[in-house]
N, C-alpha and C positions, 0 to 999 in steps of 0.2 A: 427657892430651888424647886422645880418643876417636881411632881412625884412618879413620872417619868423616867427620875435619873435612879430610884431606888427598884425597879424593875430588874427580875432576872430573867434568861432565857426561860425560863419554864413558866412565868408572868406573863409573857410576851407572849408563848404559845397558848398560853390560855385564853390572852385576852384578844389576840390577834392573830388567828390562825392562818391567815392569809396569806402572813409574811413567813411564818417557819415552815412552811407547805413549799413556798419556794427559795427563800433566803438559808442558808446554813450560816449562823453566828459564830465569827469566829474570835471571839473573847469572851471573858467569864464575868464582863461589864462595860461600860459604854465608855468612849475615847473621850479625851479632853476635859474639861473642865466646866464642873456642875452648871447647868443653867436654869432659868427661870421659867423658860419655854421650850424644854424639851431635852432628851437626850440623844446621843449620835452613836450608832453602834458602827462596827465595821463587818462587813458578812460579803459572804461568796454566794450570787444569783448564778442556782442551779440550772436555770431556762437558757440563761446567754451566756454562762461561763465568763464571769469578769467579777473582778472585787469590786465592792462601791460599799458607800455609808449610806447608810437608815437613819434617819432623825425622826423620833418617837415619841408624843406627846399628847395629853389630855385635853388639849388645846386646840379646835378647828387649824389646820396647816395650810388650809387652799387659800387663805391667801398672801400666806410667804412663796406659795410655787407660783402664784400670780406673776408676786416682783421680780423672783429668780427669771421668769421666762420674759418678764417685758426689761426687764436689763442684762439680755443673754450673750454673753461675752466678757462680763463685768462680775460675774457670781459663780458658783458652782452649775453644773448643770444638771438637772432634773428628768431623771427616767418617768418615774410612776409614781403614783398616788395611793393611797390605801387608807379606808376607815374601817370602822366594825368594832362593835358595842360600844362606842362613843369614844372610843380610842382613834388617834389618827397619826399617818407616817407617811414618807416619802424617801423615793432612793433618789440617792444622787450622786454621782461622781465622786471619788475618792478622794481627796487634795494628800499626794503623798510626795516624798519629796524628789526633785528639791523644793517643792512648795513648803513653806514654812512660814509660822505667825509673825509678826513683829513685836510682838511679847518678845520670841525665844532671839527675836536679833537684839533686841535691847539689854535680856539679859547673857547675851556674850558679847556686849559692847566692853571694850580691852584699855579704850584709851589709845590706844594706839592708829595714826595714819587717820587722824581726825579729818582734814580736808577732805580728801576720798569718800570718807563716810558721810560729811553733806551732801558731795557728790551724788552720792549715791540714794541719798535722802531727796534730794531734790526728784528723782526720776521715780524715785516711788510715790510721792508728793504730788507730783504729774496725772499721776496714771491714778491715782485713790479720786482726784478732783477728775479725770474721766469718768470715772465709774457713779461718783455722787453726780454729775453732770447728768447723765442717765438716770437715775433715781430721780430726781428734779423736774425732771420732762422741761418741753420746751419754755422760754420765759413766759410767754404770751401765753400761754394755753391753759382754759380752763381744765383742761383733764390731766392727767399727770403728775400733779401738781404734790410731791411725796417728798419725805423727809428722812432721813435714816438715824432712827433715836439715838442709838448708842453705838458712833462710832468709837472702839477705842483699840489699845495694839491685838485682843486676842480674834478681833471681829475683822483681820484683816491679815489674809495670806499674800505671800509674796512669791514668786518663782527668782528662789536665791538660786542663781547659779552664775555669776559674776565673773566677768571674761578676765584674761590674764593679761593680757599684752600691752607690753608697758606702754603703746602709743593710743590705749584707750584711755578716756577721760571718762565717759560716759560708758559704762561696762555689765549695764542690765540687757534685760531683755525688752525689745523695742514696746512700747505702749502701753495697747487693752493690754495685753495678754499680760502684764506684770504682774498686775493686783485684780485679786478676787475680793470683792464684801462679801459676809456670810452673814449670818441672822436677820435674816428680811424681816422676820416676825416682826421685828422692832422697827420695820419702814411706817409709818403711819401719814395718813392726809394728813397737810396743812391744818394748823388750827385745832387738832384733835390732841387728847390730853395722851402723854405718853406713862408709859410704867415701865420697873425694870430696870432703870438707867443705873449709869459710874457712875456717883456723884464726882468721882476724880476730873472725869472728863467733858459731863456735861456740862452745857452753861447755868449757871447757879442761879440766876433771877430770870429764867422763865419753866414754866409746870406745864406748856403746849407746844406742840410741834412749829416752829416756826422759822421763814426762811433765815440763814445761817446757823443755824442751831447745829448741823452736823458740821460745818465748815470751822466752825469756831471747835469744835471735837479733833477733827485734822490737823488742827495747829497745834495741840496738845500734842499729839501723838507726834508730829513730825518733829517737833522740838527735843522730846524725848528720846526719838530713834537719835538723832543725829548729833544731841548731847551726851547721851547717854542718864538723865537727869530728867525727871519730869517734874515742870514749872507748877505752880498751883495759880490757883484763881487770883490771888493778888497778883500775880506775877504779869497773866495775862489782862490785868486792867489797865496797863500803860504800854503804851512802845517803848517807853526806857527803862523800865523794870525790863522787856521782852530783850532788848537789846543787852541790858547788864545778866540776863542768865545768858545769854550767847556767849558776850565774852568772860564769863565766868568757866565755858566750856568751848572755847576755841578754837576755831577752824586754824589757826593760825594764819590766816590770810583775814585782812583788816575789810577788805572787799568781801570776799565771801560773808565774813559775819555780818555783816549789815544785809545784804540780798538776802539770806537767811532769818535774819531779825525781821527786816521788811515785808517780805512773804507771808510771814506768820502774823504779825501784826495785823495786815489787811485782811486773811482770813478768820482772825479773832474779833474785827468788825464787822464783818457782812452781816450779822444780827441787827444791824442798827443801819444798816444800808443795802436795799435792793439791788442795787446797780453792782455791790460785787456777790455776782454769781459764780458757781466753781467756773464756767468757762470763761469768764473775765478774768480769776485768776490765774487760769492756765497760759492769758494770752500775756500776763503780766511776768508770770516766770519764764514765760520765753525769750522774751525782751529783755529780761534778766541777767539768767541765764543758763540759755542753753544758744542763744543766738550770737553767743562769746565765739571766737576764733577758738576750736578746742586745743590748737600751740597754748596762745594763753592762759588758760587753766592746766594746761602742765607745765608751766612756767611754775605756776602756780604751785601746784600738789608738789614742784621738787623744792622748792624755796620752802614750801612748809615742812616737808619732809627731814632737810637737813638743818634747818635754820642759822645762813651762812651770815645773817646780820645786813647792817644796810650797807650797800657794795657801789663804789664807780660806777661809770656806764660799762666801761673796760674789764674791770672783774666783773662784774654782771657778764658778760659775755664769756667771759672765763671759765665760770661756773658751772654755765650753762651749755654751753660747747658739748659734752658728753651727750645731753639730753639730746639737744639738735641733732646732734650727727646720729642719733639712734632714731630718732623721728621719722630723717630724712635721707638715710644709707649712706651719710657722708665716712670718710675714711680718714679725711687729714682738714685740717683748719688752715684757712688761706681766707689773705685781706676783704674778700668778698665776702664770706663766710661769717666772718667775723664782724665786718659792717651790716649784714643781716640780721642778728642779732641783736646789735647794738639798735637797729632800728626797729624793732620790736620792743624792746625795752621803752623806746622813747612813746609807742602807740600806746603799749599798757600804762605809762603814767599818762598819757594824754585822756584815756579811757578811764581813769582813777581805779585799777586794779595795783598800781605799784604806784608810791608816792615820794616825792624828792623831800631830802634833807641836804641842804645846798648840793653839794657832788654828788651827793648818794641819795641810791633809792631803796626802799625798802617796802614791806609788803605787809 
């Protein structure tokens, strides 16, 4: 733990007058949870009149504001800088909500409307592998070329404010803007030895920065969000082990748990394979799925929802008739309607989201 975090305002003023000269501290100690590289206060900037956080450490910080500014969209943003007597800080945007960890989504993971929450796992999944994509720099390039030690859920805010409408599928907010990484501290070159780390979430047989090394951290955490359960290092040394914690915690769709399993799998290899890069796997979850008919995946979340069992083509369309006519402003069911249906049902088992048991399909 940084010694940083045992500082009080009147510490702070003595050892850094710079900042109580214009910041006013407004807690009686620093936000969140202890670190190894510093602590985060919250304070009101008397000059420009706006809240922001101070992060305060013993620790040279120029070059976590480095990473902050060359991955700027992807991180908190960075007003200013400040050393003096070998103390050093930086202000920076306040992440308040609905920005929030996915620590605190995991721990108010309910069990409840599990599909959804892949759902919604997937798009934050999306947008952490944008942001690491950025940390990375280009494949080719000698420069850039950076690793983020210790992704794990506290290192990784979300803008929860999740849409309502029942004809969304996809209910985040679009992209970058989703997911911030915080403690650049811990970006380090390739090849450089890191310190600091989760053991939970790091990869357990390497002690240097190396490409997948945060990608294979991502699968950790994304398995965790969207299970509610986080897998250990046995767990992720197989794809059948990866795939038996899925369905140990069940999307209820037989589709979804595999794309979910699969995902993570690939990104808990790219340590042992260059070629998957976060943006290779961005390109792979899309094809996945987000490039699904979003009807189908609310086929989908209602069949998981109520779990009607495996149905006709004809109760299938039954079933689903509410859903439809809500989708699509219908008011009454007539033979077209109803053949509409039916012929979607026939695309999602061609597409292997719904699978036949002679008459019946199920999911």
């Amino acid at each position: 733990m940084s010694s940083a975090f045992f500082l009080g305002v009147a510490d702070i003023a003595n050892l850094l007058p710079c900042l109580t000269d214009r910041f006013e501290f407004l807690d009686a100690g620093p936000i969140g949870r202890p670190s190894g590289f510093g602590a985060v206060w919250r304070a009101r900037d008397r000059l420009l009149g706006q809240t922001v956080a101070i992060k305060i450490s013993d620790s040279d910080l120029k070059g976590e504001v480095q990473y902050c500014r060359m991955i700027d969209g992807h991180t908190v943003r960075v007003y200013d800088y400040f050393e003096q007597n070998d103390w050093y800080a930086y202000a920076m945007e306040l992440l308040a909500e609905p920005w929030t960890t996915i620590d605190t989504l995991i721990a108010g993971h309910d069990g409840r409307d599990m599909l959804q929450r892949y759902l919604d796992g997937f798009e934050i999944l999306d947008a952490t592998l944008a942001a690491l994509a950025q940390i990375h720099g280009a494949p080719y390039s000698r420069e850039r070329r950076h690793v983020h030690a210790d992704i794990q859920p506290r290192n990784l805010f979300v803008w929860w404010q999740p849409g309502t409408s029942p004809r969304e599928v996809f209910r985040l907010r679009d992209g970058r803007k989703l997911v911030k990484v915080i403690d650049l501290g811990l970006t380090v070159d390739r090849g450089e030895r890191h310190e600091g780390l989760h053991a939970l979430y790091a990869l357990p047989w390497r002690d240097v920065a190396h490409h997948g090394h945060d990608l294979y951290s991502a699968a950790i955490v994304f398995l965790e969000l969207i299970t509610g359960a986080r897998p250990c290092h046995h767990t992720m040394g197989h794809s059948a082990r990866i795939m038996g914690h899925v369905e140990a915690h069940s999307s209820g769709s037989v589709a979804i748990d595999f794309m979910a399993a699969e995902i993570a799998n690939r990104a808990a290899r790219a340590g042992a394979n260059a070629a998957l890069t976060a943006g290779r796997l961005r390109e792979e979850l899309a094809c996945s799925v987000f490039d699904l008919p979003p009807l189908h995946l609310l086929v989908l979340r209602e069949l998981a929802r109520y779990q009607p069992g495996p149905l006709k083509k004809s109760e299938m369309a039954e079933f689903l008739f509410p859903m439809y006519a809500e989708y699509h402003g219908w008011k009454n069911a007539t033979v077209n309607r109803t053949a509409a249906i039916q012929e979607d049902v026939l695309d999602m088992a061609d597409a292997c989201l719904l699978f036949r048991d002679g008459h019946r399909y199920r999911f």
